[in-house]
C-alpha positions in Angstrom: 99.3 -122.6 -58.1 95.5 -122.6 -58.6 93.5 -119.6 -59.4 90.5 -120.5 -57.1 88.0 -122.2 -59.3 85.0 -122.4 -56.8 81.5 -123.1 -56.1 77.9 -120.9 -56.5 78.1 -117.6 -53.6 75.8 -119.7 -51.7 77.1 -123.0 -51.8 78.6 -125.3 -50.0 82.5 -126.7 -50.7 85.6 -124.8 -51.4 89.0 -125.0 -52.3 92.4 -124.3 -50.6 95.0 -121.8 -52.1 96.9 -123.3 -54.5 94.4 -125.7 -55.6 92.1 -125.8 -58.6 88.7 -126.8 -58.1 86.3 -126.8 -61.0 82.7 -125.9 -59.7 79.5 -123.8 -60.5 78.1 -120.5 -60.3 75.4 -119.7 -58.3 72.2 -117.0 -58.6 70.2 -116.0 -55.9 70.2 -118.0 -53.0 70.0 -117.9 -49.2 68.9 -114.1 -48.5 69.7 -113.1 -51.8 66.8 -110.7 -52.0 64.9 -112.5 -54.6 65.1 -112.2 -58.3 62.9 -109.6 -59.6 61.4 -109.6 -63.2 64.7 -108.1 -65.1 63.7 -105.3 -68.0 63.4 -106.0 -71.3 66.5 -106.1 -73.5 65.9 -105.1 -76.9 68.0 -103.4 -79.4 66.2 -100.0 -80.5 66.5 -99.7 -84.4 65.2 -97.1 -86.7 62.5 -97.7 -88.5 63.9 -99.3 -92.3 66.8 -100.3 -90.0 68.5 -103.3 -89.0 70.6 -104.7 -86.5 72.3 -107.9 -86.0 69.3 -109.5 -83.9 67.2 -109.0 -87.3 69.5 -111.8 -88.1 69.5 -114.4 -85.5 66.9 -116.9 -85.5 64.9 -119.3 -83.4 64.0 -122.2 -85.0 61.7 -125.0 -83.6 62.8 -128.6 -84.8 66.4 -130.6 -84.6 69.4 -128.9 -84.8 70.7 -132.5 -85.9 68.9 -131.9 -89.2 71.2 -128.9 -89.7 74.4 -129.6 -88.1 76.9 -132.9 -87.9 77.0 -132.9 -83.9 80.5 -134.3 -82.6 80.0 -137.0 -79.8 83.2 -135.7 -78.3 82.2 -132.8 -75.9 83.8 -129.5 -75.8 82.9 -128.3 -72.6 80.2 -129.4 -69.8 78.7 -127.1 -67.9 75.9 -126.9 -64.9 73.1 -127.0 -67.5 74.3 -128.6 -70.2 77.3 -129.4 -72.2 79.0 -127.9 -75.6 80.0 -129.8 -78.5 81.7 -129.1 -82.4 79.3 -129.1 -85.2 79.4 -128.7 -88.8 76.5 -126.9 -91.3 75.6 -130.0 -93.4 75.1 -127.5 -96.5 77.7 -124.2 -95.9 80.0 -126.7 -93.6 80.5 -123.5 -91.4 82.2 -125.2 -88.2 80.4 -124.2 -84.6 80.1 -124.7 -80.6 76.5 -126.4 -80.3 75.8 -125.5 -77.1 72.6 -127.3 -75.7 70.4 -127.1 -72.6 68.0 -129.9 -71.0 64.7 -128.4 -70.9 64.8 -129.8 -67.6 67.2 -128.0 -66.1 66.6 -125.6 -63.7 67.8 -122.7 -65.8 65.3 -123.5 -68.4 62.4 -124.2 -65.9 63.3 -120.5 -65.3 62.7 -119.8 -68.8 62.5 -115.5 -68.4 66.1 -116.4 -67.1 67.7 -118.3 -69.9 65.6 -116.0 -72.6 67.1 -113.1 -71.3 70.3 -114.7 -71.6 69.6 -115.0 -75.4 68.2 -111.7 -75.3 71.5 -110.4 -74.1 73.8 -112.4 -76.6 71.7 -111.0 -79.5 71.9 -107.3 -78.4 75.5 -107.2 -78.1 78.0 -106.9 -80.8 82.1 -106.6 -79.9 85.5 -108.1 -81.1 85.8 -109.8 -77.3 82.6 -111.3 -77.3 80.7 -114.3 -78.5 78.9 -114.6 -81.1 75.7 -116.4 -81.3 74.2 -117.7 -84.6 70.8 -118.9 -83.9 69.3 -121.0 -81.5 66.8 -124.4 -82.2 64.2 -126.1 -80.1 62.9 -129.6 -79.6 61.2 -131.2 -77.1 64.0 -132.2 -75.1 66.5 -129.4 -75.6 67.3 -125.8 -76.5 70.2 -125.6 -78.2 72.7 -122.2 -79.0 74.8 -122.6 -82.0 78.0 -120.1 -81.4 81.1 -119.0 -82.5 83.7 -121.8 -81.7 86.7 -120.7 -79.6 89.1 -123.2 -80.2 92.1 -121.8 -77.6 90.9 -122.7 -74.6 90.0 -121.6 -70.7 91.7 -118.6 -69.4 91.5 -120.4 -66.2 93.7 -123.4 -68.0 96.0 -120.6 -69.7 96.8 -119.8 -65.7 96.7 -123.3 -64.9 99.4 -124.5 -67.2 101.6 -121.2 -67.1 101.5 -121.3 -63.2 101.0 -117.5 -63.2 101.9 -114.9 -66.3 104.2 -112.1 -67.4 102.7 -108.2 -66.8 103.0 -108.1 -71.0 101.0 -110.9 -71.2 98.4 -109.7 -68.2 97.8 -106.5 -69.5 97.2 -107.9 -73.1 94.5 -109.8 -71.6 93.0 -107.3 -69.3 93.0 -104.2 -71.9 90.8 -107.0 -73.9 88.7 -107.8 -71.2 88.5 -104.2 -69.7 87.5 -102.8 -73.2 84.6 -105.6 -73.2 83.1 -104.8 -69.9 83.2 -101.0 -70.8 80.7 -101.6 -73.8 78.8 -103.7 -71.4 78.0 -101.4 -69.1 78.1 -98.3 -71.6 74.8 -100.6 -73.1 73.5 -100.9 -69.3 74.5 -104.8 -69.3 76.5 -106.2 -66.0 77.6 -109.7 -66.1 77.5 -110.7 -62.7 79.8 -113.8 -63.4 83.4 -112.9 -64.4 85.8 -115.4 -63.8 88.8 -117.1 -65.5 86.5 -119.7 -67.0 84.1 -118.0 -68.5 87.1 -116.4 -71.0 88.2 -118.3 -74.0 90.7 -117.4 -76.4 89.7 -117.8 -80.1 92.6 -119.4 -81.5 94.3 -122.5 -81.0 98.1 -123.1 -80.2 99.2 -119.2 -80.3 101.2 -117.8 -77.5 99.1 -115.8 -74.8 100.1 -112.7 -76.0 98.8 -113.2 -80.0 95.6 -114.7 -78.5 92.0 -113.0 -79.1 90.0 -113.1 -75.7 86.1 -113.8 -76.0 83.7 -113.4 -72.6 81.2 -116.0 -72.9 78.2 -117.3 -71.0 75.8 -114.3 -69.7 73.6 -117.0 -67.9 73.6 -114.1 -65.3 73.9 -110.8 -66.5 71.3 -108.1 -66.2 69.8 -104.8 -67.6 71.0 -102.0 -65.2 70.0 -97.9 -65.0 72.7 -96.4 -63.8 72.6 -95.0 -59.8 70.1 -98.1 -59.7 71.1 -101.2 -57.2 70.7 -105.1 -57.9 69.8 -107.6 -55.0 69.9 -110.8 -56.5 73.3 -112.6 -54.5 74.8 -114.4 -58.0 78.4 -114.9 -59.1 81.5 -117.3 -58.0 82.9 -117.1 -53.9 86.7 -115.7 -55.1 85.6 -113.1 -57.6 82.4 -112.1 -56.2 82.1 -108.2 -55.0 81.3 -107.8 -51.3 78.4 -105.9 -52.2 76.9 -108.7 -54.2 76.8 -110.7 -50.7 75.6 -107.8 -48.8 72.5 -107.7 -50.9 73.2 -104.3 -52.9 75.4 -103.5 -56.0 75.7 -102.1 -58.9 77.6 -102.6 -62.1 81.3 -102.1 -60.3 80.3 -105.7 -59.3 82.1 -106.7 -62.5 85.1 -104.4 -62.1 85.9 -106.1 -58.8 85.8 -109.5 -60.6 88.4 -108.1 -63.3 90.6 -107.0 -60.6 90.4 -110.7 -58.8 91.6 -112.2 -62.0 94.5 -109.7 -62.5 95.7 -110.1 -59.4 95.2 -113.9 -59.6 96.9 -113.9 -63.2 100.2 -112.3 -61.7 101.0 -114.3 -58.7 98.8 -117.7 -59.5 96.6 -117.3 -56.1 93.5 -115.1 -55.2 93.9 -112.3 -52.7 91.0 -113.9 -50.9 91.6 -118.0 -50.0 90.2 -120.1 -47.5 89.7 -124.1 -46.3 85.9 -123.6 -47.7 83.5 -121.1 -49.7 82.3 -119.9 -46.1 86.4 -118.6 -44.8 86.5 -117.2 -48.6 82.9 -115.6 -48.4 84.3 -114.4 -44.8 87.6 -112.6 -45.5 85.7 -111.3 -49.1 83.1 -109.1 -47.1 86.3 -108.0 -44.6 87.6 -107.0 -48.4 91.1 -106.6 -47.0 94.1 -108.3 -49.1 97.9 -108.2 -49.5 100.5 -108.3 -51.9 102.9 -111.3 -50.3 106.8 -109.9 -51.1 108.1 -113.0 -52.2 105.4 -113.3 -55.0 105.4 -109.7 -56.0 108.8 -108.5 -55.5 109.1 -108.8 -59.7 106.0 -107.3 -60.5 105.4 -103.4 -60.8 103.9 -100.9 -58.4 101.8 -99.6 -61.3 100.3 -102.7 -61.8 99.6 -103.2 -58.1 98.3 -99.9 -57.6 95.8 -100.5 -60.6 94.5 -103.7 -58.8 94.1 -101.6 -55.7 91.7 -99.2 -57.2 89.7 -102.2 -58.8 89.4 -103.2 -55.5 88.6 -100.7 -53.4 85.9 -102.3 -51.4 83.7 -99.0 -50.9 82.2 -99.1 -54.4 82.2 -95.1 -54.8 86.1 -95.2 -54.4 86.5 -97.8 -57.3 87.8 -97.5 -60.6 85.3 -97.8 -63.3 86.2 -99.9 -66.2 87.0 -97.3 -68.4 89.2 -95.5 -65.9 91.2 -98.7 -65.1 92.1 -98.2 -69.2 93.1 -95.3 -69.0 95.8 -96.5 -66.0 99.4 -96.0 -66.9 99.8 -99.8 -66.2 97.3 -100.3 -69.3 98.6 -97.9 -71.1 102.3 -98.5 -70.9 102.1 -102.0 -70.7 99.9 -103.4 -73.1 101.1 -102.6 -77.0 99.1 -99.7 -78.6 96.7 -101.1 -81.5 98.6 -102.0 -84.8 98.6 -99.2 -87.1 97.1 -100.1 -90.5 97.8 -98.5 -93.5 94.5 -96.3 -94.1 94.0 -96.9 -98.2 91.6 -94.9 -100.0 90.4 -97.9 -100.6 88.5 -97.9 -97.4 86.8 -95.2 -98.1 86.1 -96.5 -101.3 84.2 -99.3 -99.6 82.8 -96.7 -97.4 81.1 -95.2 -100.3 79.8 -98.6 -102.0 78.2 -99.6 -98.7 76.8 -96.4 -98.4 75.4 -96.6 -102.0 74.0 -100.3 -102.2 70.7 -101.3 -101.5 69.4 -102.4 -98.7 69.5 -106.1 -99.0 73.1 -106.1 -100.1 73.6 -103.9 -96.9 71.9 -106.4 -95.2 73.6 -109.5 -96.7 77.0 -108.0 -96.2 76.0 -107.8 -92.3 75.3 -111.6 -92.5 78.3 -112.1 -93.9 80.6 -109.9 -92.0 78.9 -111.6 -89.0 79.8 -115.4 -90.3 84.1 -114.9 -91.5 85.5 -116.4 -88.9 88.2 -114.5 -86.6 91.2 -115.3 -89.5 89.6 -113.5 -92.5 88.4 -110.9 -90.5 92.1 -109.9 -88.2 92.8 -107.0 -90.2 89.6 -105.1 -90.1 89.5 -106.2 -86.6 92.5 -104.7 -85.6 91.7 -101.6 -87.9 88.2 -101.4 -85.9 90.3 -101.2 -82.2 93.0 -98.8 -83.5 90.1 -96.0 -84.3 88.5 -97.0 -81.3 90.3 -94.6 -79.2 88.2 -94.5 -75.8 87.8 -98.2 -76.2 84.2 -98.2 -75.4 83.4 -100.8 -78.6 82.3 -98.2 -80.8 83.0 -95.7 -83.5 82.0 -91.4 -83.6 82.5 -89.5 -86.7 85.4 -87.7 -84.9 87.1 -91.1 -84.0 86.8 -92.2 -87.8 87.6 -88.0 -89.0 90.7 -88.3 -86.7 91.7 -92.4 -88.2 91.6 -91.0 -91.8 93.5 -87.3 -91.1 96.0 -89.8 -89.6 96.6 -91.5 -92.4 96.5 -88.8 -94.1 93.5 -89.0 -95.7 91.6 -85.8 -95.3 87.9 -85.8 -95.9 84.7 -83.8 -95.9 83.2 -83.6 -92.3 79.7 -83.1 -93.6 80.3 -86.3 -96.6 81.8 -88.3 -93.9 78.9 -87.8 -91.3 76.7 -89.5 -94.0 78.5 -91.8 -94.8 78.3 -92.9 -91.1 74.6 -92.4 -91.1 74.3 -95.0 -93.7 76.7 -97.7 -92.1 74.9 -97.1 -88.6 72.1 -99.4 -90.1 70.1 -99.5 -86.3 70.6 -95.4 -86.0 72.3 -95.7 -82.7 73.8 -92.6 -83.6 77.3 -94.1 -83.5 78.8 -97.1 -85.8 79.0 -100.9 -84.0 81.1 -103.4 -84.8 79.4 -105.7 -87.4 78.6 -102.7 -89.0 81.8 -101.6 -89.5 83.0 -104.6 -90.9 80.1 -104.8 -93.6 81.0 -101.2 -94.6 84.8 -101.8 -94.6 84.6 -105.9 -96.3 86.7 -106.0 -99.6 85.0 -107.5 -102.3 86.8 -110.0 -103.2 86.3 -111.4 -99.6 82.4 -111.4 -100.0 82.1 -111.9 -103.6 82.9 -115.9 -103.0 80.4 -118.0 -104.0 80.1 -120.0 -100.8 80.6 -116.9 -98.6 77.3 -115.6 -100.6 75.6 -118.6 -100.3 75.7 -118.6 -96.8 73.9 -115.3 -96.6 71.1 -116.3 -98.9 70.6 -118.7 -97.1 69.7 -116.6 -94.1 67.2 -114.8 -96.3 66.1 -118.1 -97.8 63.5 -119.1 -94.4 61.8 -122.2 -96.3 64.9 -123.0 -97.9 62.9 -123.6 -101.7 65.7 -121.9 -103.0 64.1 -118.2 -103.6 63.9 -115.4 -101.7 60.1 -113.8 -101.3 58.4 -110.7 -100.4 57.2 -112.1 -97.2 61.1 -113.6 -96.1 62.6 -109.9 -97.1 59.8 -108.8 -94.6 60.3 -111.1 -91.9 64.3 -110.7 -92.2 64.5 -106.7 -92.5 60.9 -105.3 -91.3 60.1 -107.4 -88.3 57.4 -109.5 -90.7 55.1 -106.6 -91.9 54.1 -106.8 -94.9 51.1 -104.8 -94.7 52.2 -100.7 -94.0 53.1 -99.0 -96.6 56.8 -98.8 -95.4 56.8 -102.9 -95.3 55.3 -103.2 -98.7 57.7 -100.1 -100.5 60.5 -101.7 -99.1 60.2 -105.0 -99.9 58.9 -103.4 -103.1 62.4 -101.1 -103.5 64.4 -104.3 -103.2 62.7 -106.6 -105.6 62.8 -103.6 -108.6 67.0 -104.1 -107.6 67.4 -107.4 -107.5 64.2 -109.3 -109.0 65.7 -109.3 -112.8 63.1 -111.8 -113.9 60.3 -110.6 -112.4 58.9 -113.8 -111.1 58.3 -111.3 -107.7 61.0 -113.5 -106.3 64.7 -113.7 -105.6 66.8 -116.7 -106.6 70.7 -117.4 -105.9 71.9 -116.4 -109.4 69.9 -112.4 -108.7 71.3 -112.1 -105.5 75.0 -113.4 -107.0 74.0 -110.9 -109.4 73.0 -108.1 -107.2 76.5 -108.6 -105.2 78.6 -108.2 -107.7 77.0 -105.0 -109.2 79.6 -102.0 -109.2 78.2 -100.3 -106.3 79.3 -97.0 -107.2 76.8 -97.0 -109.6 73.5 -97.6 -107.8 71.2 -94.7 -106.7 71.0 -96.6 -103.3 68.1 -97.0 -100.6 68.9 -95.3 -97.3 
């Protein structure tokens, strides 16, 4: 059976139940209340700190001059299509994903660059990541993490519909990533089996790493606010989103859609076209047909009930639908990893190095691919006990006392202070896995080169005061914070002193026993 893979909320065309058709998402539309300008989204960092955006860059010029471009495409989407490409020099392999600058979501360029905005600000194991982007004069072009595993939707497709182990595999993924969404005051608008893609190719559902991708339509939201703009896909679309007023349980709804559609094959809401779907979606009444859900559970059919509760007060929030006993009891607990004091020992050397080795592990951290990373990955989820994508010092205290590794609250605390490199008070992802990488995973020559290469703007081959500026202080040069920290770095790493930074005195600066530095915070 087909999971209902339909046209915009305000167009025309549908499909029947049990068939699958391929279409687009809409935003806005007929009496969709207009788009207003959206707010700024912009990650706040300390000042001396970093973030990931510090690291993401737009360049202006070819991407071709970079990256061998497949002709075979990966994807093709309403505005543009996705193909394989490989870094000419570092031979990192991506998705080049790249947009006609006539299309009509770059003609509404606010639109697409808060789109960007968006993929630069977040930072989670279930979410894409975006490298950079380039610019010519015909196209804009976003070079991401490639997903090699497929479509949810075509997971569905193929399986027909899926066991409640595999579902709730899938949902505590995807339920976990829309809780750090909107705990950072981001909806996404769209949810729908397609816009899910599993990271690695040929392994079972249920081994699979789920990554949301494409926030084309995703906003800033306050909390108690409401959002107008009618956007999103006819089956999976909230009936308050038609009705002109939401609010971030828009995506909730959409999570429940796909659940429900993941254990039976068919969406509670079907019709001949978008207009009997749109219809019987406002009425917001569904059913669980016996002879499709005689074998599945009433926990997991109660927990699709409360994400779709049609009055929106009355609906489970993201992080109470993981907290269900479906979720729970279902899906298997995080592995538990064997806690070495080596971790702490890593902690410590993090803590300890300066600030462009802080900085270069970021990089680095953000480039392994999803293999050389599993383990701290998994590590990262385990100590993430609410689930909400990030770590407290009490969720790291309580990790290590588990393991049996008892340390200093106060000692641990700044620790912390020093992974959380954009002071958000509480330790992302990336950062974790800079602070936790073992160095004989970053100390690779290629791995290193990679990351110099990020610092390396010009590409001459040497790193200089005003690219340690531009990368880490937002281009200034000129306070006396700019020019003491660029100043700080070069007395580390500038062995020569040429006033420069070349590959062998960054190698150089890597590989230093970090232990032994006096450290920059």
């Amino acid at each position: 059976m087909g999971c209902g893979k339909s046209k915009a909320a305000d167009a025309g065309g549908g499909s029947k139940k049990g068939a699958a058709a391929k279409g687009k998402t809409g935003g806005g539309g007929p009496g969709g209340g207009g788009a207003k300008k959206e707010e700024k989204i912009e990650k706040k960092v300390v000042q001396g700190g970093f973030s990931g955006a510090n690291f993401i860059f737009d360049n202006q010029g070819k991407v071709q001059d970079q990256y061998q471009l497949e002709s075979k495409k990966l994807g093709q989407g309403t505005y543009g299509s996705v193909c394989r490409g490989v870094h000419r020099i570092t031979k990192q392999i991506r998705a080049i994903k790249s947009i006609s600058k006539s299309s009509s979501q770059v003609k509404n360029l606010e639109r697409f660059k808060q789109e960007i905005a968006i993929m630069k600000f977040v930072d989670h194991p279930n979410i894409v990541k975006l490298y950079e982007t380039y610019e010519d004069h015909r196209n804009i072009y976003l070079v991401m993490e490639l997903c090699s595993g497929g479509e949810l939707f075509d997971k569905i497709i193929s399986a027909g519909h899926f066991t409640e182990l595999q579902c709730a595999i899938i949902m505590k993924q995807m339920l976990r990533c829309i809780y750090y969404l909107h705990d950072n005051g981001i909806m996404h608008r769209d949810l729908k089996p397609e816009n899910f893609l599993f990271v690695e190719k040929d392994e079972p559902v249920e081994k699979s790493t789920l990554k949301i991708i494409d926030f084309g339509l995703s906003c800033k939201f306050v909390p108690g606010d409401f959002k107008s703009t009618k956007a999103g896909t006819p089956y999976y679309v909230a009936p308050q989103v038609l009705a002109g007023k939401y609010d971030q349980g828009c995506d909730v709804w959409s999570c429940g859609i796909i659940m429900y559609i993941m254990l039976c094959g068919y969406p509670p809401f079907y019709g001949e076209n978008d207009t009997d779907v749109l219809a019987k979606v406002r009425i917001g009444t569904f059913t669980f047909v016996q002879a499709d859900w005689k074998h599945v559970s009433t926990d997991a059919t109660e927990l699709i009930t409360k994400m779709l509760k049609k009055d929106p007060a009355q609906r489970f929030t993201a992080a109470q639908s993981l907290e269900h006993t479906w979720i729970r009891d279902k899906a298997p607990k995080a592995t538990e990893f064997n806690l070495s004091n080596n971790i702490m020992s890593n902690l410590r050397g993090f803590m300890s190095g300066n600030k462009l080795k802080r900085a270069a592990l970021h990089v680095i951290a953000t480039h392994l691919d999803e293999g050389q990373i599993k383990n701290l990955r998994s590590l990262f989820m385990s100590l993430d006990v609410n689930g909400d994508g990030q770590l407290t010092v009490q969720e790291m205290k309580d990790g290590l006392e588990k393991a049996g590794i008892n340390e200093n609250v106060e000692e641990l605390a700044a620790i912390m202070e020093q992974i959380d490199t954009d002071g958000s008070g509480q330790i992302d992802y990336t950062e974790f896995l800079a602070a936790t990488l073992d160095r004989k995973a970053y100390l690779k020559e290629d791995v290193c080169w990679a990351a110099f290469r990020v610092f390396d703007r010009d590409g001459n081959g040497t790193i200089s005061k005003q690219e340690l500026a531009d990368v880490l202080n937002n281009g200034d040069l000129q306070s006396m914070f700019g020019r003491e920290m660029v100043e700080k770095i070069l007395s580390d790493a500038d062995t020569n002193g040429d006033g420069e930074i070349d590959f062998p005195e960054f190698m150089e600066m890597m590989r230093k026993d970090d232990t032994l530095l006096a450290g920059m915070s």
